[in-house]
C-alpha positions in Angstrom: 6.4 5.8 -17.8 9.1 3.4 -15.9 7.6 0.8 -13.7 8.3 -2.8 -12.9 5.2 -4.0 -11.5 6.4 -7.2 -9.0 4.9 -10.6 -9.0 3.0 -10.0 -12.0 2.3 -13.1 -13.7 1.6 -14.5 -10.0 -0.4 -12.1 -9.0 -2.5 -12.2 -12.6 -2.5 -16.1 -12.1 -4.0 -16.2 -8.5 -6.7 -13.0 -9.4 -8.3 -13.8 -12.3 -10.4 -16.5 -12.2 -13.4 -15.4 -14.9 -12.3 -13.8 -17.9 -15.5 -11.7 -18.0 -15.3 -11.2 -14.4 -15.6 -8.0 -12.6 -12.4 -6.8 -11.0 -10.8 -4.1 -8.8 -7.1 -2.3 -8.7 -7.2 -0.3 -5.5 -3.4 0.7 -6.6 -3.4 1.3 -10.4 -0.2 3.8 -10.3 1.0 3.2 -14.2 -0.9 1.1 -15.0 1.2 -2.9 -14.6 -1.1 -4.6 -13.0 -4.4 -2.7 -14.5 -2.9 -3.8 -18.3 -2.5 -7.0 -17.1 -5.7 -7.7 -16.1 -7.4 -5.7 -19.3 -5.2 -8.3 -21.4 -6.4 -11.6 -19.7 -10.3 -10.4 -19.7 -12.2 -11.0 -22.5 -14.9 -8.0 -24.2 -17.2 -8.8 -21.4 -15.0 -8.4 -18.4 -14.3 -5.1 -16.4 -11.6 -3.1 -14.5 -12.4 -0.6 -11.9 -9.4 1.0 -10.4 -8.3 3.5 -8.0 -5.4 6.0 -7.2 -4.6 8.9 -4.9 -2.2 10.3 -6.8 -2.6 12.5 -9.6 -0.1 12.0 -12.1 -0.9 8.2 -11.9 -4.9 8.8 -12.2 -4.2 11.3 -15.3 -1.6 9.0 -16.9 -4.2 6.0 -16.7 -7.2 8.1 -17.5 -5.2 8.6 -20.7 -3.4 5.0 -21.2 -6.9 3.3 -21.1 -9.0 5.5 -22.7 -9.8 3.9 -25.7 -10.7 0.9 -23.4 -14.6 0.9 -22.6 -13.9 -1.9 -19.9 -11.9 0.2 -18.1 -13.2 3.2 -15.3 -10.6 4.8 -12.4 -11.3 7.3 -9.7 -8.8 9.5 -7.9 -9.2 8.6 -4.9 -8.1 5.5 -2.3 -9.4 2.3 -2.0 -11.0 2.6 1.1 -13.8 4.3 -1.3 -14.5 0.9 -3.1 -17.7 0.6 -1.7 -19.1 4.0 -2.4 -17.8 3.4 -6.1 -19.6 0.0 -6.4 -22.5 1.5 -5.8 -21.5 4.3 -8.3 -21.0 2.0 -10.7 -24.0 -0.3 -9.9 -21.6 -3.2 -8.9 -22.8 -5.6 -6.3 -19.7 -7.7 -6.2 -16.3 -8.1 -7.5 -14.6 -11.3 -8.9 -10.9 -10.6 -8.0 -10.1 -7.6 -6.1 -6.0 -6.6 -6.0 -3.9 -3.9 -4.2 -0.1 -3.5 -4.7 0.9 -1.3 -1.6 4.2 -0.2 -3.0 5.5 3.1 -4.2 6.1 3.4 -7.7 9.4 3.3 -9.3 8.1 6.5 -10.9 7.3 8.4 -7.2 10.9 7.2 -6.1 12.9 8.1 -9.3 11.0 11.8 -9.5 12.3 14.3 -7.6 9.5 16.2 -7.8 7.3 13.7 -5.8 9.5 14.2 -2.8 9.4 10.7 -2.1 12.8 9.9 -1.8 15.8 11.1 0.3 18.4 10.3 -2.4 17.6 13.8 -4.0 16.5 17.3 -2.7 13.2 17.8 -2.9 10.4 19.3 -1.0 9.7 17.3 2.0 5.8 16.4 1.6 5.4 12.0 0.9 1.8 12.6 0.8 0.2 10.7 -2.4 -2.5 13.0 -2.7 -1.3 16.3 -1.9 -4.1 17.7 -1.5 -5.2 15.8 1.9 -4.0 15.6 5.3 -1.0 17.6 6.4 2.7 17.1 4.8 5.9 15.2 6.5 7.1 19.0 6.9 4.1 20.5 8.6 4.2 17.2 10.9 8.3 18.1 11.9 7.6 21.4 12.4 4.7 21.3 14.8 4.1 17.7 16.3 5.8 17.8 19.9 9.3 15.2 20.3 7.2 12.9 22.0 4.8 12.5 19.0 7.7 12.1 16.7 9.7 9.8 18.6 6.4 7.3 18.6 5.7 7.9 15.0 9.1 6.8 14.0 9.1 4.2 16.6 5.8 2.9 15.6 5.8 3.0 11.8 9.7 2.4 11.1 10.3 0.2 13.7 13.2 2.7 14.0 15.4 2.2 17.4 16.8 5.6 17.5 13.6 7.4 17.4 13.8 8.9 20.5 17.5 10.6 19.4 16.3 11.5 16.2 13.0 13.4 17.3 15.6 15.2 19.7 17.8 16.4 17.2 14.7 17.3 14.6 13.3 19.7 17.7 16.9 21.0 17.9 16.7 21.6 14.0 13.5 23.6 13.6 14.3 26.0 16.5 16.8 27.7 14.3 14.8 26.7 10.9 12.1 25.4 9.1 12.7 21.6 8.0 11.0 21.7 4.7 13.4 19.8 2.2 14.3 16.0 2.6 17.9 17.2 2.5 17.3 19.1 5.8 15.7 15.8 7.5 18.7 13.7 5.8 21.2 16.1 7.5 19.5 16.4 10.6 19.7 12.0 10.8 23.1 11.8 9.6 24.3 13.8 12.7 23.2 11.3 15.5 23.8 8.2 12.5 27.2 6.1 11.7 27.5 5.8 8.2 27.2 2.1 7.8 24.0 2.3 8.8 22.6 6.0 7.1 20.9 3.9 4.5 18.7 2.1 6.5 17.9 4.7 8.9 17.1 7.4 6.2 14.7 4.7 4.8 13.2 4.0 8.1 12.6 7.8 9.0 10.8 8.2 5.6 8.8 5.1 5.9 7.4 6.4 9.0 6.8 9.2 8.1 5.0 8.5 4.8 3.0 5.7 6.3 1.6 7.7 9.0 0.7 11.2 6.7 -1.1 9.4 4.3 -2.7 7.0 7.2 -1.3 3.9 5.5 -2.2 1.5 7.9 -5.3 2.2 9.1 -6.7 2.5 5.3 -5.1 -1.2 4.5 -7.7 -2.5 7.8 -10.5 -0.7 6.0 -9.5 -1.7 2.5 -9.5 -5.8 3.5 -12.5 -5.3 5.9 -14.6 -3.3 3.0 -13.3 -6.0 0.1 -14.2 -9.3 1.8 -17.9 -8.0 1.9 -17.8 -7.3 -2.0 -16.1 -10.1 -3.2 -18.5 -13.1 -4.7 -18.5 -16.5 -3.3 -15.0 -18.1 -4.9 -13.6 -14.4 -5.9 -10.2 -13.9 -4.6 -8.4 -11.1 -2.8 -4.6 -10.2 -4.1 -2.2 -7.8 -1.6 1.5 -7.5 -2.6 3.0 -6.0 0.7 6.6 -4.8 1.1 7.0 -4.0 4.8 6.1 -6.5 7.8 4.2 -3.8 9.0 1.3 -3.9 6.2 2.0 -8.1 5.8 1.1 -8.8 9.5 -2.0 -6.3 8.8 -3.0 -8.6 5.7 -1.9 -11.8 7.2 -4.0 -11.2 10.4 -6.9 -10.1 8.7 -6.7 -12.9 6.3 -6.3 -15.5 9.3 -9.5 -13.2 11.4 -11.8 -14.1 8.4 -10.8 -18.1 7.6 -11.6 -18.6 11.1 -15.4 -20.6 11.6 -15.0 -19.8 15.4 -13.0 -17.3 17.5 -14.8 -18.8 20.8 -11.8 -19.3 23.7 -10.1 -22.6 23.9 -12.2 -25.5 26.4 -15.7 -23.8 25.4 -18.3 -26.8 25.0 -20.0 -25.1 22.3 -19.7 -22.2 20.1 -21.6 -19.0 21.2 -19.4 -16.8 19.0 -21.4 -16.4 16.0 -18.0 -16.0 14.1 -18.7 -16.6 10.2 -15.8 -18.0 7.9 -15.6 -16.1 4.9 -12.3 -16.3 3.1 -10.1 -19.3 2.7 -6.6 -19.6 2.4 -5.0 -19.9 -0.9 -1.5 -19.2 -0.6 -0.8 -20.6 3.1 2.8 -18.8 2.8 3.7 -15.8 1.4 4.1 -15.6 -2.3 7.8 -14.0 -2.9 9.8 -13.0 -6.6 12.2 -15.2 -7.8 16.0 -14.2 -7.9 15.4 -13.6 -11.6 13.0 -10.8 -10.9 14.9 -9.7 -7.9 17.8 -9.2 -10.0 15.9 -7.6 -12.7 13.9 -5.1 -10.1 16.0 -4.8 -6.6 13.2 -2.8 -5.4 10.9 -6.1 -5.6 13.2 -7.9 -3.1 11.1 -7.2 0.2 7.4 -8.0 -1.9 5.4 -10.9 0.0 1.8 -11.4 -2.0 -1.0 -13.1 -0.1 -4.3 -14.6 -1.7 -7.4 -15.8 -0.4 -10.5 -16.8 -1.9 -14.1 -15.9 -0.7 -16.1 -18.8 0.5 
């Protein structure tokens, strides 16, 4: 299966910090980052993963399972506390999430996930929950869409584009990412196609599979389970999901949250993480050049306190 995973050494470095250590992948796709971490743990140590979508949770299921250290559930990671429990886990010693699509999803047509190819017009990771990008065109109102694309691709033109996608779908269903990539490139000079196109379909993924919100829960959920001096790992690839992480990271190092001038605290704020990496942790122009699709990656770590 071809994937790259980004910042791996780093991110390996900065997570493990007990080689018979309990540890957590929310994002195992094919397995990188997962291997990785089997590799540096000794007999003692353990791996609980997670992954929404299917091929990725069968092709791991498979990869690892001669590896008694290893367990994965098909689901997200917002579950990692009903799956500690499962598992009888009360905390974890490094917990890791790589937020980026795979090079497999992207390259496979079938996945739908990029706009490169033709393919049915879906972007969910597990297609089997919420609605699809197509059922969202086709019913959400102009308004709706114009905000989503605004909101979650930062896109300028939404308000044009969700004009011309109501336009679309009077006369037919938009259920093929060729139909959405014909419907931008009308109201899009071609210099800047590229970037729009991945704009539109950033949106529009983040928001059917609920990206954002999940990534809140996810950090929120993980800083409770982590043990004292455990450390949290998030490679990001958008500035949408790094000012998530860097905000949350920054909420929970604070001792105090009490407004400025206040003779004495009365917030009851608890620190819980500390800063590891103060600055994003970015791949080298090595990597880049070895994986383009690693160029936008900024990893954050913090430690438990």
């Amino acid at each position: 299966m071809s994937h790259q995973p980004v910042l791996l050494k780093e991110s390996i470095d900065f997570l493990v910090t007990e080689k018979n250590g309990i540890y957590f992948d929310g994002t195992a796709g094919f397995g990188g980052h997962s291997e990785a971490i089997l590799n540096t743990l000794n007999e003692k140590g353990k791996l609980i993963a997670t992954d929404k979508d299917q091929s990725a949770f069968e092709y791991c299921k498979e990869k690892f399972s001669g590896d008694n250290r290893f367990s994965i559930f098909h689901t997200g990671f917002t579950n990692i506390d009903s799956i500690s429990k499962f598992e009888f886990i009360e905390q974890f010693d490094g917990i890791l999430a790589d937020l980026g699509v795979s090079s497999f999803q992207l390259d496979t047509i079938e996945a739908g996930f990029t706009f490169r190819e033709d393919a049915a017009l879906d972007l969910r990771m597990n297609k089997a929950e919420g609605i699809s990008a197509s059922d969202l065109l086709n019913k959400f109102s102009q308004e709706e869409i114009a905000k989503i694309l605004f909101e979650y691709g930062e896109e300028k033109n939404s308000r044009l584009i969700a004009k011309k996608i109501i336009e679309f779908r009077l006369t037919e269903k938009i259920s093929r990412t060729s139909q959405l990539k014909k419907i931008i490139e009308l109201v899009t000079p071609q210099r800047f196609l590229n970037k729009t196109l991945s704009r539109v379909f950033q949106a529009l993924r983040i928001y059917v599979n609920n990206e954002l919100e999940e990534l809140k829960v996810f950090i929120d959920k993980s800083v409770s389970l982590l043990k004292p001096g455990g450390r949290i790992v998030i490679l990001s690839y958008h500035s949408l999901e790094d000012r998530i992480v860097k905000e949350k990271i920054k909420y929970e190092s604070l001792s105090c949250i009490c407004p400025p001038g206040t003779p004495i605290c009365i917030c009851g704020k608890i620190k819980r993480l500390k800063l590891v990496t103060h600055k994003p942790v970015v791949p080298s122009d090595l990597e880049i050049g070895k994986n383009r699709r690693a160029r936008s990656a900024k990893m954050r770590v913090a430690e438990r306190v």
